[in-house]
C-alpha positions as CSV (number, residue, x, y, z in Angstrom):
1,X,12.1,53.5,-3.0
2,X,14.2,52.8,0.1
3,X,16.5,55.7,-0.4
4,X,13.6,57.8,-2.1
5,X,11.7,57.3,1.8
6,X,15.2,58.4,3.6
7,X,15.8,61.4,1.9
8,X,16.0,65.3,2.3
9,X,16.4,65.9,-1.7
10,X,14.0,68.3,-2.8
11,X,14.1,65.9,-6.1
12,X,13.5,63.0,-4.0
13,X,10.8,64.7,-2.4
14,X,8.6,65.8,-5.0
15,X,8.8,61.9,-6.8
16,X,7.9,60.5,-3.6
17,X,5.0,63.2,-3.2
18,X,4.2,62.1,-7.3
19,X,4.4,58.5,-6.3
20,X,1.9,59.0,-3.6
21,X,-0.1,61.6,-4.3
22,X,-1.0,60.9,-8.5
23,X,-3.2,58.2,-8.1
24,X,-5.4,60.1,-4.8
25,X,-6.0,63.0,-7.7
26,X,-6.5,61.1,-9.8
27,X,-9.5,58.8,-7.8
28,X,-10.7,62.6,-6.5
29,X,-11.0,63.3,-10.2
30,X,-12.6,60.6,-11.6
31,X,-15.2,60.9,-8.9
32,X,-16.2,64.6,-9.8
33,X,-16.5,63.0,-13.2
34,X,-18.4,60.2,-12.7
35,X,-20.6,62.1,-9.9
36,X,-21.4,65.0,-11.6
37,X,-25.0,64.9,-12.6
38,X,-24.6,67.7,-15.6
39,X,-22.6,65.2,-17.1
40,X,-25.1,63.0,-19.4
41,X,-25.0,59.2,-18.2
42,X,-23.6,59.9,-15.0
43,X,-24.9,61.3,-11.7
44,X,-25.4,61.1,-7.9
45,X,-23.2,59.0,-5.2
46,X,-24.7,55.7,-4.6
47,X,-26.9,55.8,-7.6
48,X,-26.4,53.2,-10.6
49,X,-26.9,54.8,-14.1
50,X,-27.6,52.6,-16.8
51,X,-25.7,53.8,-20.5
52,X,-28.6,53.3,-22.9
53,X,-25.9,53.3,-26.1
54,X,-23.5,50.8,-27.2
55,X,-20.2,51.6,-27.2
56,X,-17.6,52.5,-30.1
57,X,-14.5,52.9,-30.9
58,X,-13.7,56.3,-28.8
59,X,-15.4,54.6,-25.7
60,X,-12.2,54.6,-23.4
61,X,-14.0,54.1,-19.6
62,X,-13.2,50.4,-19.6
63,X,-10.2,48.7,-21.1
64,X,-11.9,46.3,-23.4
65,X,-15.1,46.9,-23.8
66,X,-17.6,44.5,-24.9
67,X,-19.6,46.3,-27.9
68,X,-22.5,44.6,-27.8
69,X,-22.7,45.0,-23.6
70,X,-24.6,48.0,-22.1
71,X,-22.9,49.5,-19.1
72,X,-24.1,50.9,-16.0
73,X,-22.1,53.5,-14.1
74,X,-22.3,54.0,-9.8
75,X,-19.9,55.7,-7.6
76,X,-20.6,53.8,-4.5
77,X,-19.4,55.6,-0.9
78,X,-18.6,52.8,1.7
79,X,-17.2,55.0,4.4
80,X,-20.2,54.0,6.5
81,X,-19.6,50.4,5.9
82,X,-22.0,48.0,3.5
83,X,-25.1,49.9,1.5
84,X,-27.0,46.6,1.8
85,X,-28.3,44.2,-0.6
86,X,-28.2,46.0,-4.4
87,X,-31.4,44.6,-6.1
88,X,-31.0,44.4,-9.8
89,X,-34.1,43.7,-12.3
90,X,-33.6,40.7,-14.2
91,X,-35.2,39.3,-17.7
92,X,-34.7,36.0,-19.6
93,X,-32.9,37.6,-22.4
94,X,-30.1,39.8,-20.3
95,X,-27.1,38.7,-18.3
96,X,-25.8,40.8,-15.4
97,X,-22.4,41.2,-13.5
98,X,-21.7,43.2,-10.6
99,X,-18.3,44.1,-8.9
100,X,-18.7,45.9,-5.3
C-alpha cells in the first residue's frame, strides 16, 4: 500500500483509486436502492420499513438470515448529528433488536 500511496504509475493509480473509491459507490448505491420509494419494502431517508414476508432462500440483504425473523429496513442520515430517541411498538409475543 506504501508504494501503491508513493507512486506516479498510471496502474498504481487506478488500484489505489479502486481501493478507495469501490466501497463510496458502492454505499451511494445501496442508498438509491434502499431509498427509493418505487422499490416495494423500501422507501424515504429516516423512515423504518417493516418487510411483512419471511424470508427464503434468494433473500441475500443480510448474511444469515434468520427465516422465521421479519426485518425492517431504514436508511438513517446522521449528518446533522443524533435523530433522537427511535420509539419502537412492543408486544408480549415479539422480540426486537436495533443497531444505530
Amino acid at each position: 500500500m506504501k508504494q501503491l500511496l508513493s507512486s506516479n504509475k498510471p496502474d498504481d493509480i487506478a488500484t489505489l483509486a479502486y481501493i478507495c473509491g469501490y466501497y463510496l459507490v458502492r454505499a451511494e448505491v445501496t442508498k438509491d436502492h434502499l431509498t427509493n420509494p418505487r422499490v416495494s419494502g423500501f422507501g424515504l431517508v429516516n423512515q423504518f420499513h417493516p418487510v411483512t414476508e419471511l424470508v427464503n432462500a434468494s433473500f441475500k440483504e443480510v448474511v444469515r438470515p434468520i427465516a422465521h425473523t421479519l426485518y425492517d429496513r431504514a436508511w438513517l442520515d446522521l449528518k446533522q448529528g443524533s435523530l433522537g430517541n427511535i420509539s419502537l411498538s412492543f408486544c408480549s409475543q415479539c422480540a426486537f433488536g436495533i443497531c444505530v
